[in-house]
C-alpha positions in Angstrom: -16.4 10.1 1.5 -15.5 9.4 4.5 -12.8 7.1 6.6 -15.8 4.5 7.5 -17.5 4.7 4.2 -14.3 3.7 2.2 -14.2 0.3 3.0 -16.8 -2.2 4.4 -14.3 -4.1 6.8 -15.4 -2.4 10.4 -12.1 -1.8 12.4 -10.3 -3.3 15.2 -11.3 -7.1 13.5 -8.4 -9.8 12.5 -7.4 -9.8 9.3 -6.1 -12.5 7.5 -3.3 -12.3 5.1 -1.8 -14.4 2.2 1.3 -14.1 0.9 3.0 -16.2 -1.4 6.8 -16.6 -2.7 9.1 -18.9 -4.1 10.6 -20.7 -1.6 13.7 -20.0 1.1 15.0 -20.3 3.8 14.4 -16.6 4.9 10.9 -16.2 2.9 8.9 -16.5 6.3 10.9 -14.2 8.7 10.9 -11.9 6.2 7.2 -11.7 5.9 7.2 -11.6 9.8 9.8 -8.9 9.9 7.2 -6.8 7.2 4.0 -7.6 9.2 5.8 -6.0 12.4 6.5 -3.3 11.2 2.9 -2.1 10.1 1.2 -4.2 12.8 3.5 -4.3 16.1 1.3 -6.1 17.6 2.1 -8.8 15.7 2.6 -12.8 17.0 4.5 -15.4 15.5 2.0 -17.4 16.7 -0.3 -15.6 14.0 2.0 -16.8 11.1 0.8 -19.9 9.4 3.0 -21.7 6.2 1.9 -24.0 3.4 4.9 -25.6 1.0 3.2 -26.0 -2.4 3.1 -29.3 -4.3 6.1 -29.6 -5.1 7.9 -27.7 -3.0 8.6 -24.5 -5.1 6.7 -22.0 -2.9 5.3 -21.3 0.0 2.6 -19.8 1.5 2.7 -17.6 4.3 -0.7 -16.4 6.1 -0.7 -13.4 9.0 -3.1 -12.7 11.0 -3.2 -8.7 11.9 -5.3 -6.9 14.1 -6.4 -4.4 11.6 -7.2 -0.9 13.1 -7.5 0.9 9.8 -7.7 0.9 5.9 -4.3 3.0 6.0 -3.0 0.0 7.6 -3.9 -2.5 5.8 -3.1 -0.4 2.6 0.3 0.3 3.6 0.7 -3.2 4.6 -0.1 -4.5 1.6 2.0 -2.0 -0.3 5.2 -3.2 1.2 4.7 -6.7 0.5 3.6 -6.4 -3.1 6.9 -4.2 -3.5 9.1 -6.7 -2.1 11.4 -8.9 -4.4 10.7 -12.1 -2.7 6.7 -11.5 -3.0 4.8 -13.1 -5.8 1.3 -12.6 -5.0 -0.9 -11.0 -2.0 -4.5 -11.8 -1.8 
């Protein structure tokens, strides 16, 4: 199989993703911190943040530019293998 035909996402496109933890006051730069390192490209002004409810969690989105499935993958890998992470989607 090849690179194209393992994923359906066509590459360069934005890619949004969510990423959730319990909330502190370095949760968000450490999600930036992450993001730059697999997407250097990467803009604070593509970092969006959602406090839950009641104020346990928060909810950090990033918007990539996505120029691969490796990418992504590895992205993904280093923020579900992070202590502070409790869920990626």
């Amino acid at each position: 199989m090849s690179q194209q035909q393992e994923t359906l996402i066509e590459f360069p496109c934005r890619f949004p993703i969510k990423v959730m933890g319990v909330r502190t006051d370095d949760f968000a730069q450490t999600i930036h911190d992450i993001t730059r390192q697999h997407a250097p490209d990467f803009e604070s002004t593509d970092l969006e943040m959602r406090v839950s409810k009641n104020g346990n969690y928060l909810s950090v989105t990033v918007t990539i530019n996505a120029t691969s499935k490796q990418q992504l993958d590895a992205l993904y890998l280093a923020f579900t293998g992070h202590p502070m992470v409790k869920v990626v989607f």
